[in-house]
N, C-alpha and C positions, 0 to 999 in steps of 0.2 A: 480509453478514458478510465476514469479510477476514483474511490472518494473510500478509500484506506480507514479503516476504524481501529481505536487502540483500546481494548477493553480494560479498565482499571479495575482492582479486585482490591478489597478495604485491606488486605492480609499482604497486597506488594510491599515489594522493598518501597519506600516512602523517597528516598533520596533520589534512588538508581532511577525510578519510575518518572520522577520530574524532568530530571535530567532528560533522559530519554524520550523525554513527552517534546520537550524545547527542542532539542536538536534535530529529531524526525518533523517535526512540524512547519520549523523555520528555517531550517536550511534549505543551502541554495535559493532565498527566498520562496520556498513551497515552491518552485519549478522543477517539480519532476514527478514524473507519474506515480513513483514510491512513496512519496509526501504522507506522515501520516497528519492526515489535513482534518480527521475525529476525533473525538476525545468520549467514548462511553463510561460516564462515573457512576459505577455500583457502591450503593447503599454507602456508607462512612467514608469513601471515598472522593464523595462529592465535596465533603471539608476542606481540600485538598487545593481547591480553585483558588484562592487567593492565593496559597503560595507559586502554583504554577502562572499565576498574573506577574508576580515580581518577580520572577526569575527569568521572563521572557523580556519584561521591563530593562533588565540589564544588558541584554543584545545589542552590539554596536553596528548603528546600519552606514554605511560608506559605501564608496566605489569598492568595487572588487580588487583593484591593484593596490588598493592604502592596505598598511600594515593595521592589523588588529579588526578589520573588517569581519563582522559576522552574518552580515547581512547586503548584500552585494542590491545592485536594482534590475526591477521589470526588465525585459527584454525591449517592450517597444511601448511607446505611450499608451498606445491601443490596450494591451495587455494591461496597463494601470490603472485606464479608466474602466474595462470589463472588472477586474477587482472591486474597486470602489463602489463600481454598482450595485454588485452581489452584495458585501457591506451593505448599502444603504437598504438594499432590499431585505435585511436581517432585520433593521431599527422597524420599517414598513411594516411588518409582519410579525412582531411582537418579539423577538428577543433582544437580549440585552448585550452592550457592548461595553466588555469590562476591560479591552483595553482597544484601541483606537491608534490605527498607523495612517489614517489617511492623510491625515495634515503634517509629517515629516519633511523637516526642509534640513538636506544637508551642506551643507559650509563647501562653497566652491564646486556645488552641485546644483542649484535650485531650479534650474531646469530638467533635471532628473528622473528618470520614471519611479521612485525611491515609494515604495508602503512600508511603513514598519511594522514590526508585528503586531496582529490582532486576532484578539481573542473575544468568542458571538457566545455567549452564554444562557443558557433559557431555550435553544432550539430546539425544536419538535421537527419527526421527519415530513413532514408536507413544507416544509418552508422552501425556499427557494437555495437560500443560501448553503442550505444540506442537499439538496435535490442535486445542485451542477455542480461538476469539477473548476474549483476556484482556481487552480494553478500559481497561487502568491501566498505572502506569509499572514494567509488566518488560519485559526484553529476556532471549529466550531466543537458546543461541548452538549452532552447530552447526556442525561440522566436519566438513571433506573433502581430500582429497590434488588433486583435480582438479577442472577447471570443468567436463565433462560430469557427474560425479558431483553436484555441485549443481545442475546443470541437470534433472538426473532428481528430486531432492530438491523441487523447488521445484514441475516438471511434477506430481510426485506428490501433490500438496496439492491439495484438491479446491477452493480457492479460487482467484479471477484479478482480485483489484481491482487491484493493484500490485507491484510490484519494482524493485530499482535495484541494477543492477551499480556498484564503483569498481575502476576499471581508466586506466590511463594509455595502454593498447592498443588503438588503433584496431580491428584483426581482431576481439582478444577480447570487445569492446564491440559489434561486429557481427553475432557467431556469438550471442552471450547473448539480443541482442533480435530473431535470427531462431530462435531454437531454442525458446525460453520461452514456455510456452502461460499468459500473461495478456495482459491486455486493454490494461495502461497501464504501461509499460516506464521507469525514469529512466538514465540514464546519467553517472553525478557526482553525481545529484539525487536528494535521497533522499527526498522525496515530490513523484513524479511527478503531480502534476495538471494535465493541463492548460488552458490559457485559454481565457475562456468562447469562444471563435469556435471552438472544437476540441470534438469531445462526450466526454462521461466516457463510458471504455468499457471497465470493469472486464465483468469476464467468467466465465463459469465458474457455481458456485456463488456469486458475488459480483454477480450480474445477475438479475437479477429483470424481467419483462415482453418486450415486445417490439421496443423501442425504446432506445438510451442518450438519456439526459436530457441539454439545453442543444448547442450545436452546431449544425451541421445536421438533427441525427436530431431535436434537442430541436422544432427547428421542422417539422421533416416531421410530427412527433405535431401538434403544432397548427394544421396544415395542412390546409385540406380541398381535394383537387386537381379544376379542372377542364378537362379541354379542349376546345378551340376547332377545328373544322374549316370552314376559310373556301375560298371560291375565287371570284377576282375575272378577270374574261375578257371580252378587247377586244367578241366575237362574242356576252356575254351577251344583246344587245338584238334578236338577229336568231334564235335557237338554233330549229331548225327540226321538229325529233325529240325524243323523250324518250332519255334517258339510260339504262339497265337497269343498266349495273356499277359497281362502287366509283368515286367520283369519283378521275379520272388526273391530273396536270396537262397529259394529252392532249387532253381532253374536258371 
């Protein structure tokens, strides 16, 4: 499980960062463990929320086989109705709902598991709707005056699959992914996964077993190790004594 936090820094690129914000959030309808499904707003960044509201406004939700589809549906009704609840449980709990996909009825679908996207604004972490992995298209957003203040926000989450600061600051971008107790850090990237030659190394409550999977680690698990102690010596043909201690390459 995983609940992805994307730290905003007032100094990001403004455009790149929305964009970014929309497409890791809502894609794949938030069905996948990458999902960046937080939105941490530092200080002048928090201004930012209404445009990241109408830019997700513009997402086209359809079946997944129509053309121009951006937003596909639920896997099962079940899945729909677990969303909507966490939703309702955001309104229950005092934050605000700045934008609302419960009531999406699509054209030759209306029997559909379809949520559009939503975005829970005003959350604090005891909420519920921050507490569980939502797995659909909401983005909850949460605010802070400072980057250590997020830094403890994010520490504080008993998950480590993922985060991804946007910052145009070298330092700030330095301090976030040495201070942030997860496993897989982006920096501009707002699902950090990385390629297969690197091992996924979500962390925390977000790891399970003893090994991260693919990588190196992926191959140490399917690895059975042996080794070899050889010793080759000009004197073998002539050796006059036996040996009694650990083989030297004195002896």
């Amino acid at each position: 499980m995983s609940k992805n936090h994307g730290v905003v820094m007032p100094d990001a690129n403004k455009e790149n960062t929305l964009n970014q914000l929309v497409g890791a959030a809502f894609g794949a309808a938030g069905q996948r463990c990458m999902a960046l499904s937080t939105a941490v707003l530092v200080g002048e960044a928090k201004k930012w929320l209404p445009e990241l509201v109408e830019r997700a406004k513009n997402l086209r939700v359809n079946a997944g086989d129509q053309p121009g589809a951006d937003l596909g549906p639920l896997i099962t009704p079940q899945a729909k109705e677990r969303v909507c609840n966490l939703i309702d449980s955001g309104t229950k709990e005092g934050a605000s709902i700045l934008l609302d996909g419960r009531k999406i009825k699509v054209k030759g679908y209306e029997n559909g598991n379809f949520v559009g996207p939503t975005i829970i604004s005003n959350v604090k972490p005891n909420m519920t709707c921050y507490k569980e992995e939502i797995f659909g298209p909401v983005l909850v957003v949460l605010e802070t005056e400072t980057l250590d203040e997020a830094i403890q926000i994010v520490n504080n989450n008993p998950y480590g699959n993922g985060t991804a600061i946007f910052t145009t600051n070298g330092a700030t971008a330095r301090k976030y992914a040495h201070l942030v107790d997860v496993g897989q850090v982006g920096v501009n990237v707002p699902i950090p996964v990385p390629l297969p030659m690197f091992s996924f190394t979500g962390s925390r409550s977000s790891f399970r077993g003893d090994t991260n999977f693919y990588g190196k680690q992926g191959i140490q698990f399917y690895t059975q190790l042996k080794t070899i102690t050889s010793q080759w010596k000009e004197e073998d043909a002539t050796l006059s004594s036996p040996a009694v201690v650990m083989p030297t390459m004195g002896r």
